[in-house]
KOLKOL-544076 format. One record per residue (C-alpha): x, y, z; residue number from 1. Coordinates in steps of 0.1 Angstrom, whole numbers, plus 5000, padded with zeros to 4 digits. Layout:
<atoms>
{x=X; y=Y; z=Z; k=NUM}
...
</atoms>
This chain:
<atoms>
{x=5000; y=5000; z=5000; k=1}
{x=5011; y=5036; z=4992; k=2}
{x=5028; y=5053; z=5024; k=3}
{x=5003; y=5055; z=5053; k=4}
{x=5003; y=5090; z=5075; k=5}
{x=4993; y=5097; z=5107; k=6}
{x=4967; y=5119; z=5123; k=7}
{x=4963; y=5133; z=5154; k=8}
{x=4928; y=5142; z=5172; k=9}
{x=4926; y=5159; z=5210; k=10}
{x=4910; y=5170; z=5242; k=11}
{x=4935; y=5199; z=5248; k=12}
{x=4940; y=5213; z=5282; k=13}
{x=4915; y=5239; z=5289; k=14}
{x=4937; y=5276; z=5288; k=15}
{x=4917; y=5307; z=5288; k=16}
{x=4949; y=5332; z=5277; k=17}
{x=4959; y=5328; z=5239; k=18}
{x=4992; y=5320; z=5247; k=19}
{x=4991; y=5298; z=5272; k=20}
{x=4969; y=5276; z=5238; k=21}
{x=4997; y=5279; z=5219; k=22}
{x=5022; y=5269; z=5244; k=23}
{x=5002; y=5237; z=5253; k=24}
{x=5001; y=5233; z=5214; k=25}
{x=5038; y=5237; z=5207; k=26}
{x=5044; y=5210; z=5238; k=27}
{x=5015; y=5189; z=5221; k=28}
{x=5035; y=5190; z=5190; k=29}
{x=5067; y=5182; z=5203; k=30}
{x=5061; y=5152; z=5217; k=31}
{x=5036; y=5137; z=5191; k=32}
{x=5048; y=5122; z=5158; k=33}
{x=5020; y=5132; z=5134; k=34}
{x=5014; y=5142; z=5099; k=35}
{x=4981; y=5168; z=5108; k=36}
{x=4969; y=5174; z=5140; k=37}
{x=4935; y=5185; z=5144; k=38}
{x=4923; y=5208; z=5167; k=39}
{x=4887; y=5212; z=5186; k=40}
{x=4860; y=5237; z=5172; k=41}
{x=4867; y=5274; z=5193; k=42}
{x=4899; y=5265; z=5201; k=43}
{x=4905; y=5303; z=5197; k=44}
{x=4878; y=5327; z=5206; k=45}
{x=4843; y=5322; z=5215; k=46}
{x=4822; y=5335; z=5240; k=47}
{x=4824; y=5305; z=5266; k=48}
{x=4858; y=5313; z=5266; k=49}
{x=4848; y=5350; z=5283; k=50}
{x=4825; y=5331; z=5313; k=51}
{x=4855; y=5309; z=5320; k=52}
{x=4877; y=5337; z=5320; k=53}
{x=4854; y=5359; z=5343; k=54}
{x=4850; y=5326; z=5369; k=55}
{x=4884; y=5323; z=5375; k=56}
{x=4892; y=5364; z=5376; k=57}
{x=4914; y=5364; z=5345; k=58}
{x=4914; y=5385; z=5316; k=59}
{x=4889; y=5384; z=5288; k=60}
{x=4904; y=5370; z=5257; k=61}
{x=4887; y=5384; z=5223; k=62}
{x=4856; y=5368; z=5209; k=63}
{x=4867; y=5373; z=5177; k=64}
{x=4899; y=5371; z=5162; k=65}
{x=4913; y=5384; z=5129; k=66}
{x=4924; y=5358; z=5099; k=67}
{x=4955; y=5374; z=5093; k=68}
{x=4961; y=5369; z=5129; k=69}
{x=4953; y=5329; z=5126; k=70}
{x=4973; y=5329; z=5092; k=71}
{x=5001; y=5342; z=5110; k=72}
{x=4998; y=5327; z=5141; k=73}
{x=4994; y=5287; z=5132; k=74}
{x=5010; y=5289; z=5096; k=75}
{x=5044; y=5296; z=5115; k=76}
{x=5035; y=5267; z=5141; k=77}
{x=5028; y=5245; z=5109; k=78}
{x=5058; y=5256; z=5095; k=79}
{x=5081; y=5251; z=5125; k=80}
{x=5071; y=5218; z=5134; k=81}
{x=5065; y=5206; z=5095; k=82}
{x=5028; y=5196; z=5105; k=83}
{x=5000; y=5199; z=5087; k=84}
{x=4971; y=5217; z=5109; k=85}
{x=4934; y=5224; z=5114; k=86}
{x=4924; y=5251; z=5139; k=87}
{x=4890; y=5261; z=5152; k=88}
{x=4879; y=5298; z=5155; k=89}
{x=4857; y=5328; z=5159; k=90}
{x=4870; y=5350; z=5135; k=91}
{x=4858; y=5385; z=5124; k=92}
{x=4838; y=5390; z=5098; k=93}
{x=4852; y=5415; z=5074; k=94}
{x=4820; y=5428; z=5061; k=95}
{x=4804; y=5432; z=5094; k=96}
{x=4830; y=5433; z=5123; k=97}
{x=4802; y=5438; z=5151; k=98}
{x=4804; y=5399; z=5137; k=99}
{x=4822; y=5371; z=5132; k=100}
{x=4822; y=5334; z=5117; k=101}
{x=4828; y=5300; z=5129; k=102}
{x=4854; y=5286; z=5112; k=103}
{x=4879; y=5259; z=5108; k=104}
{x=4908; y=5263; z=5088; k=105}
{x=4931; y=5240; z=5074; k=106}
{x=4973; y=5251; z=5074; k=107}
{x=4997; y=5228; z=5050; k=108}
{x=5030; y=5213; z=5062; k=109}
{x=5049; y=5248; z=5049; k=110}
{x=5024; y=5270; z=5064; k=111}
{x=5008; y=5278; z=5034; k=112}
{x=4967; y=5284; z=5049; k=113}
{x=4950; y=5256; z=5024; k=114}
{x=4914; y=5273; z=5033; k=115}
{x=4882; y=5266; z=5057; k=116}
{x=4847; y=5253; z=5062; k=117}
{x=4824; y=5276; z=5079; k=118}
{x=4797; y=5263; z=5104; k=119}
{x=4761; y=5272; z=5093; k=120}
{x=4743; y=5252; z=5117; k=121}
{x=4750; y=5275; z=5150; k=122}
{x=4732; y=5270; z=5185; k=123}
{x=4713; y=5302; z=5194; k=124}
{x=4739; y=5314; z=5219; k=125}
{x=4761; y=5321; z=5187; k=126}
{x=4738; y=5328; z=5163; k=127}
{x=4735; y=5371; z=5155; k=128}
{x=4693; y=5363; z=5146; k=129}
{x=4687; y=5353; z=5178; k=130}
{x=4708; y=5379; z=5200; k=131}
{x=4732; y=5350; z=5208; k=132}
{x=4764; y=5366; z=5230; k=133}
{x=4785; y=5345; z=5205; k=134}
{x=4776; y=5375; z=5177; k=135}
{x=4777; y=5349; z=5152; k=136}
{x=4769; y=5346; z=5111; k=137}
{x=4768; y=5313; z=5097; k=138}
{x=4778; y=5298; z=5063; k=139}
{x=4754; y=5310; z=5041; k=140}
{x=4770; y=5295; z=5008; k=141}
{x=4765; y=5257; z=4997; k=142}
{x=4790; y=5253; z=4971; k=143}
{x=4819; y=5267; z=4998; k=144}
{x=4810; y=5247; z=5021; k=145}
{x=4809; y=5209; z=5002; k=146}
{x=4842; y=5219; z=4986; k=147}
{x=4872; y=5196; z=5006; k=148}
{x=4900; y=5214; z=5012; k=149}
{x=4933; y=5199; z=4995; k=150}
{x=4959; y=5187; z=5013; k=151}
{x=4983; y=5177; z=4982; k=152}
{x=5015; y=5172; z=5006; k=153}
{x=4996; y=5144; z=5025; k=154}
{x=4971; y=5134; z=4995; k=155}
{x=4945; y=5144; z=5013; k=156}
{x=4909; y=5158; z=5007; k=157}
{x=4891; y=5167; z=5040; k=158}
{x=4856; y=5178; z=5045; k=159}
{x=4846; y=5191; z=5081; k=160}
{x=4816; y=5183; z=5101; k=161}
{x=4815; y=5209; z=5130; k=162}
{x=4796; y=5199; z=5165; k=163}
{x=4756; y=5189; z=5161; k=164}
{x=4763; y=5189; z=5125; k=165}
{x=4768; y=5153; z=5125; k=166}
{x=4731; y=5153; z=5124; k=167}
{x=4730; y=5170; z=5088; k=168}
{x=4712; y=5147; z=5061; k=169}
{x=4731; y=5163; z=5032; k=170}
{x=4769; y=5171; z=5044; k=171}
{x=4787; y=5135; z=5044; k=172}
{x=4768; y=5125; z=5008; k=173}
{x=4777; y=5159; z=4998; k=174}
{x=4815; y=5150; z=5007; k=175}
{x=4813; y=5114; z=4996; k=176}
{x=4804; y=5128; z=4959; k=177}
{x=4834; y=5151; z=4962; k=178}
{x=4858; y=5124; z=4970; k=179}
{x=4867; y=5135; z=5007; k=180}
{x=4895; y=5107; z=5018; k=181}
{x=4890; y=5125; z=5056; k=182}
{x=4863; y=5143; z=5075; k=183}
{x=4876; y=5164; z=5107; k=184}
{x=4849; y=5166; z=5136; k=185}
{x=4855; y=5192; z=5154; k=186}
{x=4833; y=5197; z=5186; k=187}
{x=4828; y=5224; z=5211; k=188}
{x=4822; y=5202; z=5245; k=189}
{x=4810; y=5171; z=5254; k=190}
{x=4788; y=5157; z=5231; k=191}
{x=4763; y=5142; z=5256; k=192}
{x=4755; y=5177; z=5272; k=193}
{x=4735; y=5206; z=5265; k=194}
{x=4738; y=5239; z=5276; k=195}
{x=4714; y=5265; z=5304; k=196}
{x=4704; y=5298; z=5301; k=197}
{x=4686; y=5319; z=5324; k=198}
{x=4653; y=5316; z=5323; k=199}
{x=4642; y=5349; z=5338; k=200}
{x=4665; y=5373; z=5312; k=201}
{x=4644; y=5398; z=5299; k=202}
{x=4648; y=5393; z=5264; k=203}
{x=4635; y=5419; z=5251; k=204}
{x=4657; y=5442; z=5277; k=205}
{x=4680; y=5466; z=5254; k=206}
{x=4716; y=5451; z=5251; k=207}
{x=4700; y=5415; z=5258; k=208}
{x=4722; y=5386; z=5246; k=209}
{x=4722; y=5349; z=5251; k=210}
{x=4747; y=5334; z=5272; k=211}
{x=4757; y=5301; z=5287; k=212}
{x=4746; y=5296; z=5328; k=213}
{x=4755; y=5258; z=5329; k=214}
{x=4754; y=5224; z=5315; k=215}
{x=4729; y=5195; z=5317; k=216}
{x=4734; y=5161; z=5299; k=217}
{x=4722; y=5127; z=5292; k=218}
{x=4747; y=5106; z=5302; k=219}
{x=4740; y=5073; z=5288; k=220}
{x=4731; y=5087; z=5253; k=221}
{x=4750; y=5068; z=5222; k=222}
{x=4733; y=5089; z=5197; k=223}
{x=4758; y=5108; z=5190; k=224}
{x=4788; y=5083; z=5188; k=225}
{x=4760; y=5057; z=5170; k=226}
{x=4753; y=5085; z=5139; k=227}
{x=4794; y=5087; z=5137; k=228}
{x=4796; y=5053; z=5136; k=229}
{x=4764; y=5048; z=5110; k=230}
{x=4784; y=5076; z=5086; k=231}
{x=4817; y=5060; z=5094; k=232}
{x=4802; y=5029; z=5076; k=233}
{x=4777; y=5039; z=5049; k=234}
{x=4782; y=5072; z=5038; k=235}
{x=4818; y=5087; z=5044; k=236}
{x=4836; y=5054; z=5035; k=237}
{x=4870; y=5071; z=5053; k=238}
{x=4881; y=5081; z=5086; k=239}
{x=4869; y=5108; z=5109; k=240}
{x=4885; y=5123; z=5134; k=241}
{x=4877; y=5136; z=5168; k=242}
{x=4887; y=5167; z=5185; k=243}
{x=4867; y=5179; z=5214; k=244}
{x=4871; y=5210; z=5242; k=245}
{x=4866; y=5207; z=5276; k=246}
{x=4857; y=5242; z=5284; k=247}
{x=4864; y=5225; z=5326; k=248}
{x=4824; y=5218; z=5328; k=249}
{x=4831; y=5192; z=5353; k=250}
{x=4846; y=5157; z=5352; k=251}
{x=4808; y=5138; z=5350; k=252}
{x=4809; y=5158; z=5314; k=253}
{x=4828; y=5131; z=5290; k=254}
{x=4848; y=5151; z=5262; k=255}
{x=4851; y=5129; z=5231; k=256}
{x=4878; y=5123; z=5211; k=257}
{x=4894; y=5094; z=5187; k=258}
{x=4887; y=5080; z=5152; k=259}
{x=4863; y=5066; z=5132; k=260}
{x=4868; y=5037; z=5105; k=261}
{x=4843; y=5017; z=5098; k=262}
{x=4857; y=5005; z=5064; k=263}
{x=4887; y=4990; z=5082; k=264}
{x=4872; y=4983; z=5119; k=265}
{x=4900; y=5005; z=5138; k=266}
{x=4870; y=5029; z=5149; k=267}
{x=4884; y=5043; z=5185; k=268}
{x=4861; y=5066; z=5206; k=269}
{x=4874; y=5078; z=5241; k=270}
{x=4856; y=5098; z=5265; k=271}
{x=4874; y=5120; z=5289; k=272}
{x=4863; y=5136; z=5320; k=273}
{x=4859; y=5174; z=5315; k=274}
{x=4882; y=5183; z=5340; k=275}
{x=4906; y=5213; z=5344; k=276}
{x=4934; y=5190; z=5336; k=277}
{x=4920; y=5169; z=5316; k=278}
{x=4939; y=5164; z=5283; k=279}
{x=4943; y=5137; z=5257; k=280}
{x=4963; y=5131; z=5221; k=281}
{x=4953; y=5103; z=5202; k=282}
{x=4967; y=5094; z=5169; k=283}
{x=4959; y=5064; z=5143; k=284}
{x=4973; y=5063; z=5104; k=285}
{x=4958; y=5058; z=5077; k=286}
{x=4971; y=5054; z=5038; k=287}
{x=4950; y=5083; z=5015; k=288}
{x=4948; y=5068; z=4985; k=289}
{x=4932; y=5036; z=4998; k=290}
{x=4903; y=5061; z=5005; k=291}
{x=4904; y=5082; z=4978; k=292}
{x=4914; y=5056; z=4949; k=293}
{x=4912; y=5022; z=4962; k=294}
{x=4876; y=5023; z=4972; k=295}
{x=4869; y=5034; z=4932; k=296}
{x=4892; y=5007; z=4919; k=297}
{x=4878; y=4979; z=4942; k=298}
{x=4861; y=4959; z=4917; k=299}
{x=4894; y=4943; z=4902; k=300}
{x=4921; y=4927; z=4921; k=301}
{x=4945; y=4945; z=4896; k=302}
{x=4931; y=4974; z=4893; k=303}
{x=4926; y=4979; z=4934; k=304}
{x=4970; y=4968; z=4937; k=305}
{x=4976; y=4992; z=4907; k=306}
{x=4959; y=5023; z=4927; k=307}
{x=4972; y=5015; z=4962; k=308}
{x=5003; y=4999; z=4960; k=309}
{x=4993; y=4964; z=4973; k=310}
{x=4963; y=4944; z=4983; k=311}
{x=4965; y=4950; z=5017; k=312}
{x=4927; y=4961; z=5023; k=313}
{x=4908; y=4946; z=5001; k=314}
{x=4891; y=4920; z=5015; k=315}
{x=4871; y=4945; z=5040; k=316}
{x=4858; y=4966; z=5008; k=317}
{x=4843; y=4931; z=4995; k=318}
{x=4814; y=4941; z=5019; k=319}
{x=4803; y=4980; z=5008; k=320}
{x=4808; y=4965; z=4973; k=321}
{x=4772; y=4981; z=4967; k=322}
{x=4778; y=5009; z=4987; k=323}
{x=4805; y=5019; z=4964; k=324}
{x=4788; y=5008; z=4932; k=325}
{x=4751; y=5028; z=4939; k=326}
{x=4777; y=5060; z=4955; k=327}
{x=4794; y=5059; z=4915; k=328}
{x=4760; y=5051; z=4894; k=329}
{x=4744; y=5082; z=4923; k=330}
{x=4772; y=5108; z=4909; k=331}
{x=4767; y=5095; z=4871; k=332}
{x=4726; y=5106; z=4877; k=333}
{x=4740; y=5135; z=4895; k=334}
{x=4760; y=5151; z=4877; k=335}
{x=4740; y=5142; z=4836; k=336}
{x=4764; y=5117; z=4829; k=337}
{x=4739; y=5091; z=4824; k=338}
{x=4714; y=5112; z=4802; k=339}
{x=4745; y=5122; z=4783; k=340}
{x=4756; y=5085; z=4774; k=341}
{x=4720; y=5078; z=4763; k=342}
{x=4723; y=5108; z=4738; k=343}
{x=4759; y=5096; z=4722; k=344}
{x=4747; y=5057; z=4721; k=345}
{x=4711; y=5071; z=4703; k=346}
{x=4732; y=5097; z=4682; k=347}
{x=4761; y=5064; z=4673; k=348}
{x=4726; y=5048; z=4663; k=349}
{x=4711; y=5071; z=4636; k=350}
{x=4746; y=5073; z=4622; k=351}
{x=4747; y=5052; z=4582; k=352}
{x=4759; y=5017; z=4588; k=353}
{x=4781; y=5022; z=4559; k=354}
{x=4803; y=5054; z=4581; k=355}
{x=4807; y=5028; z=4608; k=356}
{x=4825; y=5001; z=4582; k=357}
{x=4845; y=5030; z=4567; k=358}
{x=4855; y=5040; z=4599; k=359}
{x=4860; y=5003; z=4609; k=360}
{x=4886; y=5000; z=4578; k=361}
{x=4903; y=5028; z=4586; k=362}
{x=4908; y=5016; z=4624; k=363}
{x=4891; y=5043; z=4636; k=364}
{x=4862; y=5026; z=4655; k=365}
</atoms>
């Protein structure tokens, strides 16, 4: 099989300051031998980030931040430690800076920023329309967002599923049809949980926003892990990685993180407790072009060892052999290809017999 590379996904340590992130991220990188090392979703900025900074009488980092800043900032951590990265952040919205985006933008090996997905599904505490503290727009274009981002230096084509988006009906097909061989997960805090507001705010008080009071959960809930798990295996067809925040809600609050391969049954989900300390790296490898052109080539012994370098795999595609088929027939229907067969066979038909044994003569057909 062609090289194999290796991700990383996390629970970082909870830091409120900017630079104490990027210290436990330098440190992170140091001592992990990755490839790309994803990050959680508001890993910089966010308005959580203000109550947590306010409870324990520290300054109040910016709910947004600028791109340039992020392009700077984790291009030259990319660079330094020749990783590829994907960061999570609130950043300002050019056209409207009372506003900003949730984003999560992917950095190449060199530094070089390879682009970003934008979240459009945001929770009301973010969301601008409904006076959410987070003073939040979301994704607004279709195209943008089902667009991978390329990562040519690790062959990689990544689409991003941000938080409660896992739920989306459209996103992962969308992805599938665009030939994603990853999808990054990035999530804001435990999956299981939910958040409190206040129910006496006065919202219709001038200067009202929505904020965050506390946390509730379900604890014993596997929908969340049981949808990754059900894309993992019929839809995505490639690995999807984990990254999760604390935000130091409290150790009964389990943080996810790990991986998600259902093709080759190496799927890996960890809780960890929400603590203050709390902090976890996981890494597993994977080989790109089994996901992005062995899956394709899968019908033929030959033509599956010709695209991936060996037969190593194989066997566990034997399985989604109609998954695969319907996903390429889907795209043909998709896209006119079909339709646009018909027409050349039914144009080939009306043609003179005697062209096509002129033609045949001349070794042109």
């Amino acid at each position: 099989m062609t090289t194999s590379i290796t991700v990383a996904s996390c629970v970082p340590r909870q830091e409120i300051a900017t630079e104490d992130k990027l210290t436990w991220l330098h440190d992170a990188l140091k001592r992990t031998a990755c490839d790309l090392f994803l990050l959680p979703q508001e890993f910089i900025g966010g308005h959580h980030l203000q109550n947590l900074a306010r409870d324990e009488g520290k300054p109040a980092p910016d709910l947004h931040v600028s791109r340039a800043g992020v392009e700077e900032t984790f291009g030259a951590i990319a660079k330094e430690h020749n990783v590829a990265l994907g960061v999570g952040a609130c950043i300002t919205d050019e056209a409207d800076p009372e506003h900003g985006t949730e984003d999560y933008v992917y950095f190449e090996r060199d530094g070089r920023m390879a682009g970003w997905h934008r979240k459009f599904a945001l929770p009301s505490y973010d969301d601008a329309r409904t006076k959410g503290a987070g003073r939040l727009t979301p994704g607004q274009i279709w195209k943008d967002r089902v667009t991978p981002i390329e990562l040519p230096s690790l062959r990689l084509r990544v689409g991003t599923i941000f938080c409660w988006e896992v739920f989306s009906l459209t996103l992962v097909p969308a992805y599938t049809f665009a030939q994603v061989n990853l999808i990054a997960h990035p999530i804001k805090f435990a999956p299981r949980g939910w958040l409190k507001f206040d129910p006496n705010a006065d919202t219709k008080a001038e200067g009202y926003e929505k904020r965050i009071t506390g946390f509730d959960q379900e604890a014993k809930s596997q929908e969340w892990t049981d949808r990754l798990k059900m894309l993992g295996r019929h839809e995505a067809l490639c690995p999807i990685a984990i990254s999760c925040n604390t935000w130091n809600i409290g150790p009964k609050f389990m943080a996810l993180t790990g991986h998600v391969d259902e093709v080759r049954g190496t799927t890996e989900l960890i809780d960890i407790p929400s603590a203050s300390e709390a902090q976890r790296i996981h890494t597993f490898t994977m080989s790109p072009d089994y996901y992005l052109l062995g899956t394709e080539a899968s019908h033929s012994l030959r033509a599956f060892k010709e695209a991936t370098g060996s037969l190593e795999g194989h066997k566990e595609l034997y399985p989604l052999k109609m998954h695969i088929k319907m996903r390429r027939l889907e795209s043909y229907l998709l896209s006119d290809t079909t339709r646009l067969e018909f027409l050349l066979k039914a144009q080939a038909r009306r043609t003179k017999s005697s062209i096509h044994k002129r033609a045949a003569k001349a070794g042109l057909r």
